[in-house]
PAKOLLO-499551 format. One record per residue (C-alpha): residue number from 1; residue in three letters; chain; x, y, z. Coordinates in nm, 3 decimals. Each point is the difference from the previous one (the first is absolute). Layout:
<sites>
NUM_Ala_A_X_Y_Z;
...
</sites>
This chain:
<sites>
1_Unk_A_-2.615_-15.474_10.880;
2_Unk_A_0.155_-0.266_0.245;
3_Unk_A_0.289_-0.203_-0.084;
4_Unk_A_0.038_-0.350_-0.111;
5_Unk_A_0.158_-0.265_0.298;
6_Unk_A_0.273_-0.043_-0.328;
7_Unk_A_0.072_0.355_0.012;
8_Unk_A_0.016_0.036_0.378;
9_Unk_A_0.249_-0.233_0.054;
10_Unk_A_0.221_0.126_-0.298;
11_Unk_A_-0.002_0.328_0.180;
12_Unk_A_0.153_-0.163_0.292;
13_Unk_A_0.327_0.028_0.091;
14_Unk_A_0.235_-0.282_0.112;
15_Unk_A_0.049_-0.065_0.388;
16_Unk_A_0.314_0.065_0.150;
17_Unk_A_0.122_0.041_-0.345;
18_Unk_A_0.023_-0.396_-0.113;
19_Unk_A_-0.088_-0.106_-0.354;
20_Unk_A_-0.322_0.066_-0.168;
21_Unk_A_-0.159_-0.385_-0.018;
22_Unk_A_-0.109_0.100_-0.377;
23_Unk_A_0.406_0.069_-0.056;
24_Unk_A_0.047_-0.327_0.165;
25_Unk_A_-0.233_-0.182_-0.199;
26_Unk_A_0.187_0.144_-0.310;
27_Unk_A_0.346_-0.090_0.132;
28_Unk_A_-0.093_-0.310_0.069;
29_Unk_A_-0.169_-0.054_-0.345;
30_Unk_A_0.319_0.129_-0.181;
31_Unk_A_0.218_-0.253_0.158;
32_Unk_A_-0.228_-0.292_-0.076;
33_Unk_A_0.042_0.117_-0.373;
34_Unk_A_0.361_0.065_-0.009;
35_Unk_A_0.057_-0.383_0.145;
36_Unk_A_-0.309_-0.194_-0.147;
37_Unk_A_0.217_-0.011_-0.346;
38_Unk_A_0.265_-0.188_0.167;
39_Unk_A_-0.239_-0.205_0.192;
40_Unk_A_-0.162_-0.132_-0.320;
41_Unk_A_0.315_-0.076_-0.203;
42_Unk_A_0.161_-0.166_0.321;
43_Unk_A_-0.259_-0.253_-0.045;
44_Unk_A_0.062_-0.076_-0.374;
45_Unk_A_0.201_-0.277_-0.150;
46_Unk_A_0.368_0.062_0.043;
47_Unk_A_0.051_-0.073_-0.379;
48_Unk_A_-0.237_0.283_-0.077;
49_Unk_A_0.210_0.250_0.175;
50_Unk_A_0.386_-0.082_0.051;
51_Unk_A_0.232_0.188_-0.214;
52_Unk_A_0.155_-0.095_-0.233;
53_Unk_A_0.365_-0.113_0.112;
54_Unk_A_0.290_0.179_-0.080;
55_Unk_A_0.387_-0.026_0.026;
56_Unk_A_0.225_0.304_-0.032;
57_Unk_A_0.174_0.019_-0.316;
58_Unk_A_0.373_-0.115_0.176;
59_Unk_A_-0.183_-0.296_0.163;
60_Unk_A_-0.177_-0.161_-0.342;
61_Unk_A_0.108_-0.315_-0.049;
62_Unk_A_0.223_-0.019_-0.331;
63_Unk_A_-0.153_-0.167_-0.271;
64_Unk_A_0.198_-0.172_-0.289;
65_Unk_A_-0.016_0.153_-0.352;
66_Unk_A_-0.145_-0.254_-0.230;
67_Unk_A_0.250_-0.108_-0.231;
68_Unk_A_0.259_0.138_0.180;
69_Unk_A_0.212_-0.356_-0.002;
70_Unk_A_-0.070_-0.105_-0.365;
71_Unk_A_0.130_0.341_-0.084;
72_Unk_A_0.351_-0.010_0.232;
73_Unk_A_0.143_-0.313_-0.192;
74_Unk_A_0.105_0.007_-0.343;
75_Unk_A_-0.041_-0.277_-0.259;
76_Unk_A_0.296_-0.011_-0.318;
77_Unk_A_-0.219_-0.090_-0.278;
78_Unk_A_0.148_-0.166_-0.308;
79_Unk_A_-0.180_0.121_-0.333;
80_Unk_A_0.020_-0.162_-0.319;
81_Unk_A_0.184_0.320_-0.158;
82_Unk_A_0.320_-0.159_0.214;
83_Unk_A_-0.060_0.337_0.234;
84_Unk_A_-0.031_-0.043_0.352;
85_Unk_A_-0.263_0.219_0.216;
86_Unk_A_-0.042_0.093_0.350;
87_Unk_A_-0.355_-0.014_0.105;
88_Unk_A_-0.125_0.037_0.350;
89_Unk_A_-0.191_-0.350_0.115;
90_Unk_A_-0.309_0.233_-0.017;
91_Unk_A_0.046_0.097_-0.366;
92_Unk_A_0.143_-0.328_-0.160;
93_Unk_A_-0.329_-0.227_0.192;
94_Unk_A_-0.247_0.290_-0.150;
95_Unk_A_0.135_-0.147_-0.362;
96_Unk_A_0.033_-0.323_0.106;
97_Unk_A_-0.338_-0.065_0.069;
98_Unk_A_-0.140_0.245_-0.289;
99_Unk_A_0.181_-0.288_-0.195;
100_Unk_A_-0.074_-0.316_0.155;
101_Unk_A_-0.361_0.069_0.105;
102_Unk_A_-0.305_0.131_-0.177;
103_Unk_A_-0.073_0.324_0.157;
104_Unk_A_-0.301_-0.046_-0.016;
105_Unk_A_-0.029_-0.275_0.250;
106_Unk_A_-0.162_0.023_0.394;
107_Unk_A_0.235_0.184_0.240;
108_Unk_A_0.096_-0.221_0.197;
109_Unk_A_0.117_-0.228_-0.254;
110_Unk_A_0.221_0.280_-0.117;
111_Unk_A_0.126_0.033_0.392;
112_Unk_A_0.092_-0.372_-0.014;
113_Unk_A_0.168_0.079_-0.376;
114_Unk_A_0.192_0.204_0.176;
115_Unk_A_0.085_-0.133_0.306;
116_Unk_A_0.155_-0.313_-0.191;
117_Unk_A_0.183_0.201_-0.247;
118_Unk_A_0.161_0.196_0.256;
119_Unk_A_0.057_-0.343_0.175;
120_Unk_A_0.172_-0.116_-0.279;
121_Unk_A_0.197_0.291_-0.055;
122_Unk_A_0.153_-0.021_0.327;
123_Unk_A_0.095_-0.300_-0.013;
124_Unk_A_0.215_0.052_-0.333;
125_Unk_A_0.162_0.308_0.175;
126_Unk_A_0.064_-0.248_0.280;
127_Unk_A_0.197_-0.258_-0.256;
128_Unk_A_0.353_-0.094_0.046;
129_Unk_A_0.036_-0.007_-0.371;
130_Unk_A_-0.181_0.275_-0.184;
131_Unk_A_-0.111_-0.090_-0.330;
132_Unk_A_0.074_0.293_-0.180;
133_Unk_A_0.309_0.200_0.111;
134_Unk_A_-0.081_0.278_0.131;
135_Unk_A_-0.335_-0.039_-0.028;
136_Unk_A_-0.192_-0.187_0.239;
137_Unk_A_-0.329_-0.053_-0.207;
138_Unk_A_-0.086_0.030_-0.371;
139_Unk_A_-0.310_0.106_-0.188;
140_Unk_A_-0.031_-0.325_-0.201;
141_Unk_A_-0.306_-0.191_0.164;
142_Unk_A_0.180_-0.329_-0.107;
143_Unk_A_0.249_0.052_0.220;
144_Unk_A_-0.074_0.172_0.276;
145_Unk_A_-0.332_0.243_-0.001;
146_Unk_A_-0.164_0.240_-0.253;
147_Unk_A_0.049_0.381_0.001;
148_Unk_A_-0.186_0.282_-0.203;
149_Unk_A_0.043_0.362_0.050;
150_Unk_A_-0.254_0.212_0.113;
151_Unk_A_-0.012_0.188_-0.314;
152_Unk_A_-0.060_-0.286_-0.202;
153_Unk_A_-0.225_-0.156_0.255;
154_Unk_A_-0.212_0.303_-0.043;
155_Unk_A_0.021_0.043_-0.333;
156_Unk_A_-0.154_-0.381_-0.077;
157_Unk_A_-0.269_0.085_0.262;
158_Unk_A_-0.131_0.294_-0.185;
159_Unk_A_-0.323_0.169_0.149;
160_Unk_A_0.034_-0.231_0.329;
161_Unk_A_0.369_0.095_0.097;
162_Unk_A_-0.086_0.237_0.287;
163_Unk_A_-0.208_-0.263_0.151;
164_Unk_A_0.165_-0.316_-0.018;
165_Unk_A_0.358_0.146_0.037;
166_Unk_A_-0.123_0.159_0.378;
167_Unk_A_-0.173_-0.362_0.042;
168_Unk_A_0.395_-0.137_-0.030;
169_Unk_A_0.139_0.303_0.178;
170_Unk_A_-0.226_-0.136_0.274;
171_Unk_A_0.110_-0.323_-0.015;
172_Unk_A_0.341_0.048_0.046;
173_Unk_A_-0.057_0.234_0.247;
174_Unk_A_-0.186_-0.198_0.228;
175_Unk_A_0.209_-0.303_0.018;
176_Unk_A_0.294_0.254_0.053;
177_Unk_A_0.271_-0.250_0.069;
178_Unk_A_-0.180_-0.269_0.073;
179_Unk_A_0.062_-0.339_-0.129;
180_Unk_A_-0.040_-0.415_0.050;
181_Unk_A_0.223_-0.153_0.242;
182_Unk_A_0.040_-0.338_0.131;
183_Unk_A_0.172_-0.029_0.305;
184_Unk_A_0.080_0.366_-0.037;
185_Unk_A_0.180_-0.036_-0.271;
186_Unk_A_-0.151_0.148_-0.395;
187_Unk_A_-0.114_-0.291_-0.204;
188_Unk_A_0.045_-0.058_-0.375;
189_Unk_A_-0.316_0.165_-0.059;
190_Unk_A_-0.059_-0.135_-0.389;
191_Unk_A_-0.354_0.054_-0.184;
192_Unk_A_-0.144_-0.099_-0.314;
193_Unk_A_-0.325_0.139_-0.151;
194_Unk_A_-0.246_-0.276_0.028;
195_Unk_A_-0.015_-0.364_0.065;
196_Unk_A_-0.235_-0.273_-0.085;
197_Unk_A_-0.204_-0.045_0.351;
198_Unk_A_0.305_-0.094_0.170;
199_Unk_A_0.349_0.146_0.073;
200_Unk_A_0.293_-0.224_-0.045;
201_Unk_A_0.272_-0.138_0.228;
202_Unk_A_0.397_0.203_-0.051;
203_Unk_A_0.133_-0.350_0.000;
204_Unk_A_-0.255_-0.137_-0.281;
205_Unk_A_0.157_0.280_-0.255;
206_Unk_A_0.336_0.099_0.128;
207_Unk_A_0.086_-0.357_0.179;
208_Unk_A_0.087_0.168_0.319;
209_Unk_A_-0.275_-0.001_0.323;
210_Unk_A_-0.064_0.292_0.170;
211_Unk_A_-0.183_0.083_0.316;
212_Unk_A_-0.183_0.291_-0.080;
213_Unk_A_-0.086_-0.082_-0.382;
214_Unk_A_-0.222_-0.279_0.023;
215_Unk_A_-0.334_-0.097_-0.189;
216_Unk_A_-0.352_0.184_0.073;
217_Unk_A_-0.334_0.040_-0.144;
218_Unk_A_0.026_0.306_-0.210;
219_Unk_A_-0.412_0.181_-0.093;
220_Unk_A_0.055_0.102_-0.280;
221_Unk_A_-0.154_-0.093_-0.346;
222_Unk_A_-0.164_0.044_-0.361;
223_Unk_A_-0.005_0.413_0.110;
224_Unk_A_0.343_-0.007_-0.068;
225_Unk_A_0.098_0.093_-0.366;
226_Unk_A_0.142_-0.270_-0.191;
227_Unk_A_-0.046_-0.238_0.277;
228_Unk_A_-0.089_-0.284_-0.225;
229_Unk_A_0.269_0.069_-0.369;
230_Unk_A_0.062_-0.253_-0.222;
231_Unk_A_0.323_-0.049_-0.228;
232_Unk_A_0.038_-0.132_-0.271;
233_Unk_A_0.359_-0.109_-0.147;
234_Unk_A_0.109_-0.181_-0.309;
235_Unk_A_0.186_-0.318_0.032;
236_Unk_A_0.292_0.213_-0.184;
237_Unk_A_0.003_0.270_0.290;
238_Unk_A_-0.008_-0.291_0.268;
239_Unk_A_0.288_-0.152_-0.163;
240_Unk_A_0.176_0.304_-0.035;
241_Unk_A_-0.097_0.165_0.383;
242_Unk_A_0.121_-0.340_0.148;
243_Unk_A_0.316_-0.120_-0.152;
244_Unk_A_0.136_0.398_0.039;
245_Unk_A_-0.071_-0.094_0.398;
246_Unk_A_0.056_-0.346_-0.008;
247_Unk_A_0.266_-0.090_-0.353;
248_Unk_A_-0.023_-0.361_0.176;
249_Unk_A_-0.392_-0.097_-0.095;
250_Unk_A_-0.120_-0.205_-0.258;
251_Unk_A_-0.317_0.155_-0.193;
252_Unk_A_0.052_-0.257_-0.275;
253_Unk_A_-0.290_-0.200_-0.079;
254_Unk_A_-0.373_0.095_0.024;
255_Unk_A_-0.038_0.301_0.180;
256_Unk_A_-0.323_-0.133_0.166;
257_Unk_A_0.256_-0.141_0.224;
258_Unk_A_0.234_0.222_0.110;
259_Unk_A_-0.129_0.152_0.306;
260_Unk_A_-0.128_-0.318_0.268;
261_Unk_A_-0.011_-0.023_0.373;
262_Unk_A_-0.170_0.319_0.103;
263_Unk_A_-0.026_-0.009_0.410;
264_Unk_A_-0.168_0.206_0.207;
265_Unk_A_0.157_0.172_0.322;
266_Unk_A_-0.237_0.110_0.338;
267_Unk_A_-0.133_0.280_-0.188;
268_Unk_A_-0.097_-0.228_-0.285;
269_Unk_A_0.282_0.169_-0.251;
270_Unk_A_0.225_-0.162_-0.188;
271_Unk_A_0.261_-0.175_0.204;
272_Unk_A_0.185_-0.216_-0.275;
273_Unk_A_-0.024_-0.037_-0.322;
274_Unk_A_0.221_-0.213_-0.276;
275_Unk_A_0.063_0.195_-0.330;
276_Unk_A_0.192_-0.202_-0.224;
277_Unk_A_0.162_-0.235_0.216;
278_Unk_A_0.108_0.274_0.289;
279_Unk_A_-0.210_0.074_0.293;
280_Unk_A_-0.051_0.312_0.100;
281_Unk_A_-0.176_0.155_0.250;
282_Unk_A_-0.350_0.197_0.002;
283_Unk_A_0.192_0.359_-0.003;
284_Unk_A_0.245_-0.093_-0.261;
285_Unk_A_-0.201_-0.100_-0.237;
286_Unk_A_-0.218_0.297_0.082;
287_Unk_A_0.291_0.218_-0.099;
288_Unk_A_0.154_-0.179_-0.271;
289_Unk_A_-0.326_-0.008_-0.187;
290_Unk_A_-0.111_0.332_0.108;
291_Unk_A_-0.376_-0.079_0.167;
292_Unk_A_-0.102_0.209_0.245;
293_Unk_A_0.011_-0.189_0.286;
294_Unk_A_0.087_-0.357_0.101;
295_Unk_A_-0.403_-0.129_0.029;
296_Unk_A_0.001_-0.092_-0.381;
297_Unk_A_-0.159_-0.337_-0.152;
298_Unk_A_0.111_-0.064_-0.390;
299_Unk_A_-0.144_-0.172_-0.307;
300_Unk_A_0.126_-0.068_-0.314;
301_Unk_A_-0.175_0.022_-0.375;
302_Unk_A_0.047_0.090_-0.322;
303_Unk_A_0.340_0.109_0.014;
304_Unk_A_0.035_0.213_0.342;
305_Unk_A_-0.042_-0.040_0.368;
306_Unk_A_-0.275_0.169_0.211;
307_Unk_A_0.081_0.122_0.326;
308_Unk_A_-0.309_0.082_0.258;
309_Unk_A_0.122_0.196_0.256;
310_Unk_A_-0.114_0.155_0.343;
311_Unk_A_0.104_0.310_0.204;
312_Unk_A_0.369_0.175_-0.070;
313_Unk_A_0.374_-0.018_0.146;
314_Unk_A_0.173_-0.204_0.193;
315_Unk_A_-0.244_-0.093_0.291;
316_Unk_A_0.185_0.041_0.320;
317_Unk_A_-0.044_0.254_0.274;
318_Unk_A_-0.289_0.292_-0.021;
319_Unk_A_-0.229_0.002_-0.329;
320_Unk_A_-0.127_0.346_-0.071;
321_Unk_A_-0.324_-0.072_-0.141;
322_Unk_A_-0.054_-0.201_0.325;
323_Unk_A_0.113_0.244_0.238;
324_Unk_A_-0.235_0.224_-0.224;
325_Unk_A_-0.297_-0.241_0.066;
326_Unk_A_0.011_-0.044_0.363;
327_Unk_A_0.027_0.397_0.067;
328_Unk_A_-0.296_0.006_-0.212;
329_Unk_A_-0.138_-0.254_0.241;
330_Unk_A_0.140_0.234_0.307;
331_Unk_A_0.373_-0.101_0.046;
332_Unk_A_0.238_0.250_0.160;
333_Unk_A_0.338_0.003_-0.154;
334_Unk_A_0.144_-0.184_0.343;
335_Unk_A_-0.281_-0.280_-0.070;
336_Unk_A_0.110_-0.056_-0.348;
337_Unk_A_0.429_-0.009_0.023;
338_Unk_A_-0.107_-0.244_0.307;
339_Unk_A_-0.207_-0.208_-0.217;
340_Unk_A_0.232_-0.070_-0.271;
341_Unk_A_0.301_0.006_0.175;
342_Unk_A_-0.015_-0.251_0.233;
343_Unk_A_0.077_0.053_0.385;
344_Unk_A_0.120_0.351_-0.044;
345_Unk_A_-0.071_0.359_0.169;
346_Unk_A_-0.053_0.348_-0.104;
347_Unk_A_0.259_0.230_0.192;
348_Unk_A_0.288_0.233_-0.081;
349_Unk_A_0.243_-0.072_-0.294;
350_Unk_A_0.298_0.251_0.231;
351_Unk_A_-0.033_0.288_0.233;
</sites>
């Protein structure tokens, strides 16, 4: 049976003993397959296939623990027991602003909480004359800021005190020792809780000017609880709540006529008012009668006065409710101390 051409030439042997061409053909095959990989993926996006950088473990660049300043300077709290504490600045601004601030408020508003409390704070380490011994700040919110301990901050939170005590953990933790400076130097950082469209000039309550605490446009409004209160006080208790502040005023006469002469400041509070003869300004008469915040108007029937009153405290500096309101509306913390405090930067309290 003769043989195929196929079968003839695989009987034949190579000349002078160089490669088979079939062998060659293979060869040549293999190496096309071994580098067409490479050839494809060298023309691929070099996004698609760099790796992913790396630095050896001795050559990483160092990275700052968060809270690592707040927690290397110590704050000597005054309590109302007479005791004095040492806190770290971390611990004592987690109570502070589980105090002053409703936890329940937008981060960032608690950020700015605490960024002006620990403000504040530093500045009444910084004081020549410290106001309480050996103490340089006290829990009474009067007088210088409000405190609660953890415990008892949890405790009135109930079911929600995991959550909104790591929402305040946060927020002191990511302002860590930052506060509001103007011309590098910490500002008296005051807040109040809410004002009546309008923030108030220092010098319009306390009589001095200052820089950084001037008037603004504050969002807030009727979502704030007890925004709009009314009072409503005897002509006995007015008597009695002015001449213990004033023994010099005369409330004889018809009562209808004791209080005259209400002006308004920039903010459209109370500037002045007359109360039996003595002026007084918008704030005093805000504390000697007990209202919740200097934007009052007052009528008189039937026996007792009737105070209508907008927003609550004092009116100067940061309002919380507002700072609440514009992170609502998108506000970083930096945006918000910046806005109410005016001309000032966000930047490192100390080293």
């Amino acid at each position: 049976m003769p043989r195929s051409r196929n079968a003839g030439r695989r009987e034949q042997l190579p000349a002078r003993g160089g490669p088979d061409r079939a062998a060659v053909a293979g060869l040549l095959l293999a190496v096309v397959l071994f580098f067409l990989p490479g050839a494809v993926v060298g023309r691929m996006p070099a996004e698609d296939t760099a790796p992913e950088p790396t630095l050896p473990i001795d050559r990483a660049p160092a990275v700052p623990t968060r809270g690592a300043r707040d927690r290397g300077r110590v704050v000597r709290l005054a309590r109302q027991d007479g005791s004095v504490e040492e806190l770290t600045m971390e611990d004592y601004l987690w109570g502070v602003v589980a105090a002053e601030m409703p936890a329940s408020f937008e981060p960032e508003a608690l950020k700015a909480q605490a960024a002006a409390a620990r403000t504040y704070t530093v500045t009444l380490q910084n004081a020549a004359e410290p106001k309480h011994g050996d103490a340089q700040v006290c829990d009474d919110s009067a007088c210088c800021q409000a405190y609660v301990d953890r415990s008892t901050a949890e405790a009135r939170w109930g079911l929600q005190a995991g959550e909104f005590g790591d929402k305040i953990t946060r927020a002191v933790s990511e302002t860590d020792g930052l506060g509001v400076l103007y011309r590098g130097q910490p500002i008296q950082a005051v807040f109040f809780s809410s004002a009546a469209g309008r923030t108030v000039d220092a010098v319009e309550v306390w009589g001095s000017s200052v820089d950084y605490l001037k008037g603004v446009d504050s969002p807030e409004g009727d979502e704030v609880p007890n925004y709009r209160s009314q009072a409503v006080l005897t002509a006995d208790q007015v008597r009695a709540a002015v001449l213990d502040a004033c023994p010099g005023a005369d409330l004889s006469g018809d009562p209808e006529g004791w209080i005259t002469g209400l002006a308004a400041n920039s903010a459209g509070n109370v500037s002045q008012v007359t109360v039996g003869g003595v002026e007084l300004t918008g704030a005093q008469a805000r504390t000697i009668l007990g209202l919740r915040s200097a934007s009052f108007t007052v009528s008189y029937a039937d026996g007792a006065f009737t105070f209508d009153v907008t927003g609550y405290g004092h009116g100067v500096g940061m309002s919380q409710y507002g700072a609440n309101a514009m992170a609502k509306d998108g506000a970083d913390f930096q945006e918000i101390l910046t806005w109410y405090y005016t001309g000032t930067e966000v930047g490192p309290l100390w080293e």
